[in-house]
KOLMAR-768524 format. One line per 4 residues: number of its first residue (from 1); their letters; for each residue x, y, z of N, C-alpha, C. Coordinates in Angstrom, 1 decimal. Layout:
BEGIN
NUM> A> X/Y/Z/X/Y/Z/X/Y/Z | ...
END
This chain:
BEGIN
1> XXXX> -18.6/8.9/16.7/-17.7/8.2/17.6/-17.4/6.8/17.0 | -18.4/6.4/16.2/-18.4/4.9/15.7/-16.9/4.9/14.7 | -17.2/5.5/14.0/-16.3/6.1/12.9/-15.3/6.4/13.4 | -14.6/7.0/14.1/-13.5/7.6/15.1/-12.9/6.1/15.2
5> XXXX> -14.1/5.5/15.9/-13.3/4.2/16.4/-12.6/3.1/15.5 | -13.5/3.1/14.2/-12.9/2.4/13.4/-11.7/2.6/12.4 | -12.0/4.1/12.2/-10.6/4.8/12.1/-8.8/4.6/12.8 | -9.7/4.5/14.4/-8.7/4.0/15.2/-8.3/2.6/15.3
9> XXXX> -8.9/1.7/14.7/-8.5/0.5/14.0/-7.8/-0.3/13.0 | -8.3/0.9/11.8/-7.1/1.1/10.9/-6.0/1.4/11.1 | -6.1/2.6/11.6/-4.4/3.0/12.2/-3.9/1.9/13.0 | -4.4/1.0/13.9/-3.6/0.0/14.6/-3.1/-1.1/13.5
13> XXXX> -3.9/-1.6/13.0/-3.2/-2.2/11.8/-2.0/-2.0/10.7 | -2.3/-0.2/10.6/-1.2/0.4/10.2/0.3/-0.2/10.5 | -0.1/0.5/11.9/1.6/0.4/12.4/2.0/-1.0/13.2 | 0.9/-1.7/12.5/1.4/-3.5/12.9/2.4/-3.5/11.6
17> XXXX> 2.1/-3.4/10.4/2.8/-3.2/9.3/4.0/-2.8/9.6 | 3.7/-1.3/9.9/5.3/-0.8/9.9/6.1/-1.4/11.0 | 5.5/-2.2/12.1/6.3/-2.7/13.0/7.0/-3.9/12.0 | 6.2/-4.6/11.4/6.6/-5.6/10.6/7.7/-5.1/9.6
21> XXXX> 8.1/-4.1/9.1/8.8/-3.7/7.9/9.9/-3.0/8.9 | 9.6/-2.6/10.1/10.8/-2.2/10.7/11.8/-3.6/10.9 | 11.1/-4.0/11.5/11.6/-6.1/12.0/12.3/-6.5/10.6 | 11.8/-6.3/9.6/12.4/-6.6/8.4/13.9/-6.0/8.1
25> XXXX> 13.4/-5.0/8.0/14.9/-4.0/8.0/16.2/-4.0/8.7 | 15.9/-4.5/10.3/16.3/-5.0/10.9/17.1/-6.4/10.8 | 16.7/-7.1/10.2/17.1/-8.1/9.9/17.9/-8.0/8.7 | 18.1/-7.0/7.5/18.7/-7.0/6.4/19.7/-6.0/7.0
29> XXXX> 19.7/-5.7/8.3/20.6/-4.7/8.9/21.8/-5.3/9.6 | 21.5/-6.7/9.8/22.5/-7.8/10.6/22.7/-8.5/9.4 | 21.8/-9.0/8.1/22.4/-9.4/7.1/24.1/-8.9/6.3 | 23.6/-7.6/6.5/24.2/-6.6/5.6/25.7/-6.4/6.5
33> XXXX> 25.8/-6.8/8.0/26.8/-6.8/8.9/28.1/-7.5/8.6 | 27.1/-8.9/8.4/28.0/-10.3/8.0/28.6/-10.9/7.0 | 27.7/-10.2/5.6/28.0/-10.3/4.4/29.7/-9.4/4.3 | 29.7/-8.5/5.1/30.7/-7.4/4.8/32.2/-8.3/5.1
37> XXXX> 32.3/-9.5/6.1/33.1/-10.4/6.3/33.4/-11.0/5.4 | 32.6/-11.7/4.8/32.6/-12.5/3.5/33.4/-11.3/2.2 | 33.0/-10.7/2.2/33.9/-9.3/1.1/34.9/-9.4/1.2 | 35.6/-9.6/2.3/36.7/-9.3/2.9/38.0/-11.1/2.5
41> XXXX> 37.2/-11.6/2.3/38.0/-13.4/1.9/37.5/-13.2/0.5 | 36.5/-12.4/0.0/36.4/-12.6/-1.6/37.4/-12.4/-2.7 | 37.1/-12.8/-3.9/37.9/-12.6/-4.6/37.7/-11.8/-5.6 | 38.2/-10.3/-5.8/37.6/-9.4/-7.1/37.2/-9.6/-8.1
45> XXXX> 37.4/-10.6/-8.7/36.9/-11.5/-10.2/36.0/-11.8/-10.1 | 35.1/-12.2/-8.7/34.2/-13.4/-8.2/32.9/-12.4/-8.1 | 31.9/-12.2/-9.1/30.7/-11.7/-8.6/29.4/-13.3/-8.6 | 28.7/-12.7/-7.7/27.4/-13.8/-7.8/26.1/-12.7/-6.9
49> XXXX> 25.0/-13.4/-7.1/24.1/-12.7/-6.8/23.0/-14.2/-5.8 | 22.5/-13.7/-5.0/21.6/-14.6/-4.3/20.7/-14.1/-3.4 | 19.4/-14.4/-3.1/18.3/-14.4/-2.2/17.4/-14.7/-1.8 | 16.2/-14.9/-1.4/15.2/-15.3/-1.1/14.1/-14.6/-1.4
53> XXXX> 12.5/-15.1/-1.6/11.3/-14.5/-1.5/11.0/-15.7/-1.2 | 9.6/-14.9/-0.5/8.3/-15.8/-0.3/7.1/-15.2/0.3 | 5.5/-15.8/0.0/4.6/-14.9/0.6/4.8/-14.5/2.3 | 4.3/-13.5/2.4/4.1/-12.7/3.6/2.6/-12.7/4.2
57> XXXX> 2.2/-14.2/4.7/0.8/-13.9/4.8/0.1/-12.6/5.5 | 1.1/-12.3/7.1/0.8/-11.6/7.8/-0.1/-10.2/7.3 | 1.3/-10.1/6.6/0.9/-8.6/5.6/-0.5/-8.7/5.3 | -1.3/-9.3/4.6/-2.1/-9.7/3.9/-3.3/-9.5/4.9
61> XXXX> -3.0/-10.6/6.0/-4.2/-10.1/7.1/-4.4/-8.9/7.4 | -3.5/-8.1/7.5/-3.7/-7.0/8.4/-3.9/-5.6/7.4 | -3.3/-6.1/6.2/-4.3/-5.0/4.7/-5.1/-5.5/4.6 | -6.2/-6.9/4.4/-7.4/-6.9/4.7/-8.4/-6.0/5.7
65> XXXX> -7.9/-6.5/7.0/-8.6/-5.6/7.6/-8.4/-4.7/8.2 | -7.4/-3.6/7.6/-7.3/-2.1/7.6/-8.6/-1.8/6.7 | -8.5/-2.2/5.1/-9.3/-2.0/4.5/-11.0/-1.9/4.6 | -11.0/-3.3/5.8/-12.4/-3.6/6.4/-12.8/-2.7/7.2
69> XXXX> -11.7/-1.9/8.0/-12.3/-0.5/9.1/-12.3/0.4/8.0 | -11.6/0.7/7.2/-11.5/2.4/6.6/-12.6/2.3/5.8 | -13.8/1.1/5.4/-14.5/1.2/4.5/-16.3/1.0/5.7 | -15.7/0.3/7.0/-16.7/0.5/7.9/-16.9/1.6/8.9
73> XXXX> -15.6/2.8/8.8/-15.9/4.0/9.1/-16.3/4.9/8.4 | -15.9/4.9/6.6/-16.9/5.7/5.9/-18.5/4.8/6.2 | -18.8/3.9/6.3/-20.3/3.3/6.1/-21.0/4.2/7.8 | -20.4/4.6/8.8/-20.9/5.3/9.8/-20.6/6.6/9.6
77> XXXX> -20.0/7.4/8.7/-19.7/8.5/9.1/-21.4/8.5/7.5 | -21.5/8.1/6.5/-22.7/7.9/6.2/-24.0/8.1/6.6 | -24.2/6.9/7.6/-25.1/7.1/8.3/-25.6/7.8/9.2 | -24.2/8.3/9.5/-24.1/9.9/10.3/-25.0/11.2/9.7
81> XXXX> -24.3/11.1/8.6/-25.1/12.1/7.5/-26.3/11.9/7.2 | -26.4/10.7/6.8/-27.6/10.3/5.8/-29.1/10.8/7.1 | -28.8/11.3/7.9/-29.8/11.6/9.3/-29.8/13.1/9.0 | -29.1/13.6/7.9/-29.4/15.2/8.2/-29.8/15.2/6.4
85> XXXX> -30.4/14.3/5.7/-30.8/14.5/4.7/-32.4/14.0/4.6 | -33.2/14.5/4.4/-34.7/14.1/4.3/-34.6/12.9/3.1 | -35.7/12.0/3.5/-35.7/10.9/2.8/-34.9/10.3/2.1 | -33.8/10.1/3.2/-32.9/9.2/2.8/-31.9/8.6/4.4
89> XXXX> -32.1/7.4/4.1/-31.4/6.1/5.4/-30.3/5.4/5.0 | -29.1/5.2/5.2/-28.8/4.4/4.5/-27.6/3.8/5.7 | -26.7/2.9/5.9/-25.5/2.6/6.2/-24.7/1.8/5.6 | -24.7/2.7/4.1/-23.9/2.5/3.1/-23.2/3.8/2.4
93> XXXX> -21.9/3.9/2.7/-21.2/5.1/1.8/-21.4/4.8/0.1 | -21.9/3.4/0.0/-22.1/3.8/-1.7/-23.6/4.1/-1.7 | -24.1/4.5/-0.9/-25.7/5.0/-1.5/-24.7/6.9/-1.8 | -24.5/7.2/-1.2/-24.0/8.6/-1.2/-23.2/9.2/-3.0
97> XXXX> -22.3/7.9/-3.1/-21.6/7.6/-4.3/-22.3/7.2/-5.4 | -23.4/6.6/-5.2/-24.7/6.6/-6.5/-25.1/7.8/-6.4 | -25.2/9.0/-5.5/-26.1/9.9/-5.8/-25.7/10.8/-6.4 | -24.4/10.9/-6.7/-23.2/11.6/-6.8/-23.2/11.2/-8.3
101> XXXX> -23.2/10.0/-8.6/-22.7/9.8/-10.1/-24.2/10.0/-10.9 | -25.2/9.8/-10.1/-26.6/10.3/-10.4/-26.6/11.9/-10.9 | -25.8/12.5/-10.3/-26.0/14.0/-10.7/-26.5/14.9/-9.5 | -26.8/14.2/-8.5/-27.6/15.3/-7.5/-26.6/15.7/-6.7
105> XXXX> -27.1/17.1/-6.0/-25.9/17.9/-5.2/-26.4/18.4/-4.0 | -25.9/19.2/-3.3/-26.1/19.6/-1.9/-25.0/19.4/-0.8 | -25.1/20.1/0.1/-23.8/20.0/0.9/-22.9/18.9/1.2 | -23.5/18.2/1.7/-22.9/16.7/2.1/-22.4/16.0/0.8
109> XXXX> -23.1/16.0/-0.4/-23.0/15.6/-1.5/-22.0/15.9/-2.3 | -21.9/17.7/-2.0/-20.9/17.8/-3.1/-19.3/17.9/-2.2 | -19.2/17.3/-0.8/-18.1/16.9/0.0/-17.7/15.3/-1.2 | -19.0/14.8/-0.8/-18.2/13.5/-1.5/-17.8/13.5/-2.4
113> XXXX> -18.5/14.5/-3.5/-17.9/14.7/-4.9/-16.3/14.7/-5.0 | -16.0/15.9/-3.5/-14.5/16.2/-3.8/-13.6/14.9/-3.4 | -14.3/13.8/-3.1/-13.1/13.2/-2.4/-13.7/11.7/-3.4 | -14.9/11.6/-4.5/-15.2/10.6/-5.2/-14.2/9.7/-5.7
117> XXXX> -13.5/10.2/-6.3/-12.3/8.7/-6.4/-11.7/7.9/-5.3 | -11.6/8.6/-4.5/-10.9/8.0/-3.6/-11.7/7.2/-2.6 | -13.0/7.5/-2.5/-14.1/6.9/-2.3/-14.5/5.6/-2.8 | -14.2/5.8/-4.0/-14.8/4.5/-4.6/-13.6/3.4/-4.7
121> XXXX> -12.1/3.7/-5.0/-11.3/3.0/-4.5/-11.2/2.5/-3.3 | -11.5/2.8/-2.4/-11.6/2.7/-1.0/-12.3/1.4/-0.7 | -13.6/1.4/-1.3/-14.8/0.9/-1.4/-14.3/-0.4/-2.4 | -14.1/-0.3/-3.4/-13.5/-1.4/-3.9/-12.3/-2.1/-4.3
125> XXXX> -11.5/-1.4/-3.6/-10.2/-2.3/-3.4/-11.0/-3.4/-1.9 | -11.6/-2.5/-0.6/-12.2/-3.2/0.6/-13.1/-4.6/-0.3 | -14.0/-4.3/-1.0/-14.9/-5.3/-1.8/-14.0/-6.5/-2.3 | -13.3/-5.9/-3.0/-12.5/-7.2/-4.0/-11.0/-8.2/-2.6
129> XXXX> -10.5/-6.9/-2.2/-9.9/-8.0/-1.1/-10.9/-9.2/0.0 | -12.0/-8.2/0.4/-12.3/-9.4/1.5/-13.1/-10.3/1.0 | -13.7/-10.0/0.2/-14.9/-10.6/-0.9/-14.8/-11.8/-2.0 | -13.5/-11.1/-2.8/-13.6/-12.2/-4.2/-12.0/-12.7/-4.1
133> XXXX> -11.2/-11.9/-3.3/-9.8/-12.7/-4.2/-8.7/-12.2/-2.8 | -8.2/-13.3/-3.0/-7.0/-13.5/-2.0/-5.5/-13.0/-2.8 | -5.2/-11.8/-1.8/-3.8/-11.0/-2.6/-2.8/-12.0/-2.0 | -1.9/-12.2/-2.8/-0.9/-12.5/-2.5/0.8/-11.8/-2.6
137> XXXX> 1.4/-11.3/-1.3/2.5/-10.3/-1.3/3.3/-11.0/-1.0 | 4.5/-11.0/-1.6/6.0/-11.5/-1.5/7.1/-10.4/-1.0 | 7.8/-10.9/-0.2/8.8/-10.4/0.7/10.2/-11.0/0.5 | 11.6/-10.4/0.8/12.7/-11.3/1.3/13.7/-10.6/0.9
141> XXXX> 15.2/-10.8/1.0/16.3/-9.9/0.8/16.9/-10.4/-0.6 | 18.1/-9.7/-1.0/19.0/-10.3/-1.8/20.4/-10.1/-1.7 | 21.0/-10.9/-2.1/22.8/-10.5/-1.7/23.7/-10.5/-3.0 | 24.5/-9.5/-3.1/24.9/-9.3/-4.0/26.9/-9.0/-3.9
145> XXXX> 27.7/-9.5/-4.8/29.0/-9.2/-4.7/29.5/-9.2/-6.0 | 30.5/-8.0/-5.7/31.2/-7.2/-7.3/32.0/-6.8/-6.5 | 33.0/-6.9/-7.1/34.4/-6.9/-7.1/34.8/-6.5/-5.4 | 34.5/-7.7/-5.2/35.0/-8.0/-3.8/34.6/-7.0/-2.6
149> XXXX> 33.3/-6.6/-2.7/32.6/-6.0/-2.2/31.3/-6.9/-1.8 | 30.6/-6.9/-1.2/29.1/-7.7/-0.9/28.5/-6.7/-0.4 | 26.8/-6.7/-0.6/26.0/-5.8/0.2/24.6/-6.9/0.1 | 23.6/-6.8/1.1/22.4/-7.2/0.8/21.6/-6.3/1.1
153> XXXX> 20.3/-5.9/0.4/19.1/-5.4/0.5/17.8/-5.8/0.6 | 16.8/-5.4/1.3/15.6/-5.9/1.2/14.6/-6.0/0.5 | 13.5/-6.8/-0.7/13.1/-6.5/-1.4/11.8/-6.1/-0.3 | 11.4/-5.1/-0.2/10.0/-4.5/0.1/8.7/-4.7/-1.0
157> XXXX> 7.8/-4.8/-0.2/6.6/-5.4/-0.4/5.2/-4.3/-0.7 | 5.4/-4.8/-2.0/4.3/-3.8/-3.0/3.1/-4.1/-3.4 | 1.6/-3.3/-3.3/0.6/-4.1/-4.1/-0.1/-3.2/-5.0 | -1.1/-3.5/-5.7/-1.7/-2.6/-6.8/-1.8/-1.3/-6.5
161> XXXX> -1.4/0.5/-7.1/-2.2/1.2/-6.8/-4.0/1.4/-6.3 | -3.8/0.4/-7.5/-5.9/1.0/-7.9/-6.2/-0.4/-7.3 | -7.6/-0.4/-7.0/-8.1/-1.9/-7.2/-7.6/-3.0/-8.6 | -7.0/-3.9/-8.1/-6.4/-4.8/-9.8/-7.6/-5.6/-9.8
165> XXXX> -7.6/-6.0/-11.2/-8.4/-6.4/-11.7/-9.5/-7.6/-11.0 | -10.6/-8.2/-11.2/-10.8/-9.1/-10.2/-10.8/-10.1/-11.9 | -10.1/-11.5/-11.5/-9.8/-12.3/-12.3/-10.9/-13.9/-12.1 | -12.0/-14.0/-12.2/-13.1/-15.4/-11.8/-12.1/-16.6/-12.1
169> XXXX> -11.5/-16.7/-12.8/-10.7/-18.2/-13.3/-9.3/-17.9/-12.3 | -9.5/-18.8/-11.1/-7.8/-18.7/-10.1/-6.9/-19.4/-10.8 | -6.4/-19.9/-12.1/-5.5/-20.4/-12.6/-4.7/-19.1/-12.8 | -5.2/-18.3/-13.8/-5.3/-16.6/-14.6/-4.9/-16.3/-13.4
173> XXXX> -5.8/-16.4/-12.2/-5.2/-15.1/-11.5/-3.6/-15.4/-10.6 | -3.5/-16.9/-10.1/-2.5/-17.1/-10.0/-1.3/-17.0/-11.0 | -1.3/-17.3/-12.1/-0.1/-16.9/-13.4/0.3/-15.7/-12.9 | -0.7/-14.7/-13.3/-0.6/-13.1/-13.4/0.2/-12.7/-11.9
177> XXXX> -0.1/-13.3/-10.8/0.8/-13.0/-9.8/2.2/-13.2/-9.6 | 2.3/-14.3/-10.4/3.7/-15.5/-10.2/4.7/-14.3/-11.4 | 3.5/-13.8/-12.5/4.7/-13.3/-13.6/4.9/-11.5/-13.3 | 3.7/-11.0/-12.5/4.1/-9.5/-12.1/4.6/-9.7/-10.7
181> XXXX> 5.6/-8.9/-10.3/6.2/-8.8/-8.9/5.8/-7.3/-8.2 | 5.4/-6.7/-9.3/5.4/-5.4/-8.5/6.7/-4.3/-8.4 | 8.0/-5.1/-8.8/9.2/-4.6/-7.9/10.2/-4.2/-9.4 | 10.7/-3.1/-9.1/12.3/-3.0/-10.3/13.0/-2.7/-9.3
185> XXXX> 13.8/-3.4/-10.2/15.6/-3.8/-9.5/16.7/-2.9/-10.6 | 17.3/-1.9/-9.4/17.8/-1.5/-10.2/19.3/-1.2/-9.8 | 20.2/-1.6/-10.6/21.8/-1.3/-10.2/22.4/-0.9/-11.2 | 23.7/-0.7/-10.3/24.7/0.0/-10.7/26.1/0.5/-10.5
189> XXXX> 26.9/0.2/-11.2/28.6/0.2/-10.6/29.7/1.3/-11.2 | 30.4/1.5/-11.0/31.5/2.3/-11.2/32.7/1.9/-11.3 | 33.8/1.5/-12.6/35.1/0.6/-12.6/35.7/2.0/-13.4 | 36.8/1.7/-12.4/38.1/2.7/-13.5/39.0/1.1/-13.8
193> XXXX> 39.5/1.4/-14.7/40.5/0.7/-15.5/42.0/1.5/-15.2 | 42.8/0.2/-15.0/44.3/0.4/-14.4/45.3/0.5/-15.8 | 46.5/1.1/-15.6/47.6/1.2/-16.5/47.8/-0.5/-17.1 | 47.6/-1.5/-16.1/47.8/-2.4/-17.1/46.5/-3.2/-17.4
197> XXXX> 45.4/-2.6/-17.8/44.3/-3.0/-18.3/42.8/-3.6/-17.5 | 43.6/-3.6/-16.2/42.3/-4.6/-15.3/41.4/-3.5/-15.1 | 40.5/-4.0/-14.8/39.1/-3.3/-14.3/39.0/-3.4/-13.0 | 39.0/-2.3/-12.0/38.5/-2.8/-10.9/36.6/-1.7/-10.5
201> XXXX> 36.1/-2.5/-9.7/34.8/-2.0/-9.3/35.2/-1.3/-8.0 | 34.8/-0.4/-7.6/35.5/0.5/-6.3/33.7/0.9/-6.1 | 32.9/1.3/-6.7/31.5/1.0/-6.3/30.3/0.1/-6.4 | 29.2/-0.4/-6.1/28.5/-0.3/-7.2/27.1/-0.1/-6.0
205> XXXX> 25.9/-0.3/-6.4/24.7/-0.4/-5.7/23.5/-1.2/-6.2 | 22.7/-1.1/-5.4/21.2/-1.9/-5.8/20.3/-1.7/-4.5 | 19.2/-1.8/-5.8/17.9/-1.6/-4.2/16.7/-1.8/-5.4 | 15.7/-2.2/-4.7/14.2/-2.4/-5.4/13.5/-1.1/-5.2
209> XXXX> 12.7/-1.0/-6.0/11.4/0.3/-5.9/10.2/-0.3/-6.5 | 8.8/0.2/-6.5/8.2/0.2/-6.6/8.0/0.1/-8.1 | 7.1/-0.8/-8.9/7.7/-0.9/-10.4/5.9/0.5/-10.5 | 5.8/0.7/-11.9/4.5/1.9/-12.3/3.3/1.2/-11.8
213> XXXX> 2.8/1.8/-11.1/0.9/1.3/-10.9/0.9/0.2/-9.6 | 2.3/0.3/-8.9/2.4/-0.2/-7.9/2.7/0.4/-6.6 | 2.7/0.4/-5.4/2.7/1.5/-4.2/3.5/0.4/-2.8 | 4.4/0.8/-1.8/4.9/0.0/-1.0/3.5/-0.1/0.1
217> XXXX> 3.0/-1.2/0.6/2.1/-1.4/1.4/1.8/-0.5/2.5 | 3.0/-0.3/2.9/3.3/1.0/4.2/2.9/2.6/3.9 | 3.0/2.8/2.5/2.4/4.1/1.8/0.8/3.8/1.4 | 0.8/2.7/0.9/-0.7/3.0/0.8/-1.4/2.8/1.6
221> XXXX> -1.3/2.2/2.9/-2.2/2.3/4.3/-1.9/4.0/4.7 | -0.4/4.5/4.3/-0.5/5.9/5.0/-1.4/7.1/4.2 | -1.8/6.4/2.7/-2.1/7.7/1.9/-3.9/7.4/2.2 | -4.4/6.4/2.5/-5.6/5.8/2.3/-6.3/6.7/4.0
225> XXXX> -5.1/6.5/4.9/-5.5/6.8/6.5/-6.0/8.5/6.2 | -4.4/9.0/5.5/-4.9/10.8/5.2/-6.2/11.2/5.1 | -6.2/10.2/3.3/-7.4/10.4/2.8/-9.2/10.3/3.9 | -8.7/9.6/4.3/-10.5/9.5/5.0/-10.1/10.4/5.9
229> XXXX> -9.0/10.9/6.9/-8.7/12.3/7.6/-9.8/12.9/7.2 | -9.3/13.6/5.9/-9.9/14.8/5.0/-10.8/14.5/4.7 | -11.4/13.3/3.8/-13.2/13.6/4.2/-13.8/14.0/5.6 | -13.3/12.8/6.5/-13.8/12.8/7.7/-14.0/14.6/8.2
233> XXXX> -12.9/15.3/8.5/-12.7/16.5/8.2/-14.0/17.4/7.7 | -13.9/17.6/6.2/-14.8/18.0/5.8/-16.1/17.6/5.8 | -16.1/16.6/6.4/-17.7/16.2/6.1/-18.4/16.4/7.3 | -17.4/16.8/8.8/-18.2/17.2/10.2/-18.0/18.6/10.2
237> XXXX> -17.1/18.9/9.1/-17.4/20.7/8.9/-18.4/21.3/8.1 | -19.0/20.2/7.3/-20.3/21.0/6.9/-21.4/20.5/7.3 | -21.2/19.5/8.3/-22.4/19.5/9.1/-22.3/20.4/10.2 | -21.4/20.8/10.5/-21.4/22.4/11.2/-21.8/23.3/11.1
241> XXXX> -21.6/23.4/10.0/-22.5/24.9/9.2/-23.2/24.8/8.9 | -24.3/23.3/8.9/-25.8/23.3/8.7/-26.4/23.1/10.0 | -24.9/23.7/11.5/-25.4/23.1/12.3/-26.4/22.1/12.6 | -25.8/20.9/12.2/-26.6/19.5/12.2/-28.2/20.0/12.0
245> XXXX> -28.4/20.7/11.1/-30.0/20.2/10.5/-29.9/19.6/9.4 | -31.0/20.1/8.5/-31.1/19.4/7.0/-30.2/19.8/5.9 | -29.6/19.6/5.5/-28.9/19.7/4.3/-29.3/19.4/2.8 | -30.0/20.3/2.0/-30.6/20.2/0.7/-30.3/19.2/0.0
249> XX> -31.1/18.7/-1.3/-30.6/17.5/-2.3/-31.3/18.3/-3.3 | -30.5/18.6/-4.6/-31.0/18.6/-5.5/-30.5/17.8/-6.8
END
């Protein structure tokens, strides 16, 4: 139940996010309204590009402490277990994760085995956010006009797949923030050329993605929630079938 509930915590933080990135979208949705006016007095010759970023603390609180439940409901679902193993207490999911990289096996054990990566990412991405280092996530739109067209888009808000590095010197680790974004921008247009030589653009687009080894904040709360689903899952299904007694260690 402990675990359930913390679960249920994460998830609320979840869709604080997605409320926040809806709010966002929304707002690049009335940007994108008014810009289209301005298109319309431009001049086809006339391209320019403009926008804004800046940190998104919000974000930040509320992936910290998603991270703080999904790593304080594996530490109960743990201790859950660690009660159907002889000589062993713990209310820590990394005693389970030493035993594992120790070599020893048994039911409960070789659950965690299957889900060990994601375990230990879990575990230390939670460590290194609330612990040693303050993330910092950037947000904001941009506006763009080509040949007498304008559109704006939102740059969405990315942070490390894996746990990133933990950097002790904050100079280093601020640089390394300022010069990775996380984000590729990527565009593209389409001009036919006229009988008497002009170029006109009749399309073009842009939008950011996710640059390699980076994940949209809103996906990695949703793949992290799965993920402990499926332990969670599996790990009250084989205390099932030891109908909650002992479960071997070897």
């Amino acid at each position: 139940m402990y675990a359930f509930r913390k679960y249920c915590a994460a998830e609320y933080h979840f869709k604080r996010v997605l409320r926040f990135v809806r709010e966002e979208e929304e707002k690049v949705k009335a940007l994108r309204r008014s810009v289209k006016d301005v298109s319309k007095m431009g001049r086809p010759e006339v391209r320019f590009k403009m926008g804004s970023s800046g940190t998104c603390d919000h974000y930040v609180y509320e992936l910290s402490a998603f991270l703080a439940a999904i790593k304080s409901s594996l530490d109960f679902v743990a201790s859950a277990a660690s009660v159907h193993i002889r000589g062993v207490a713990t209310d820590t999911i990394s005693t389970f994760i030493n035993m594992v990289d120790g070599g020893q096996t048994g039911p409960i054990l070789d659950e965690c085995r299957k889900h060990l990566e994601w375990l230990k990412s879990a575990r230390d991405y939670r460590d290194l956010v609330v612990h040693r280092r303050i993330m910092t996530i950037s947000g904001g739109h941009e506006v763009r006009s080509v040949g007498g067209q304008t559109s704006a888009v939102r740059r969405p808000l990315v942070i490390p797949e894996k746990p990133p590095s933990y950097v002790p010197d904050t100079r280093a680790a601020r640089m390394m923030e300022e010069e990775v974004s996380g984000l590729m921008s990527l565009y593209g247009e389409t001009t036919v050329t006229h009988d008497d030589g002009k170029k006109e653009v009749i399309e073009f687009s842009h939008e950011f993605r996710a640059a390699p080894e980076y994940v949209l904040i809103e996906d990695f709360m949703q793949r992290n929630l799965q993920s402990f689903e499926k332990f969670f899952v599996d790990i009250i299904r084989t205390l099932s079938g030891l109908k909650f007694g002992y479960a071997e260690v070897r």
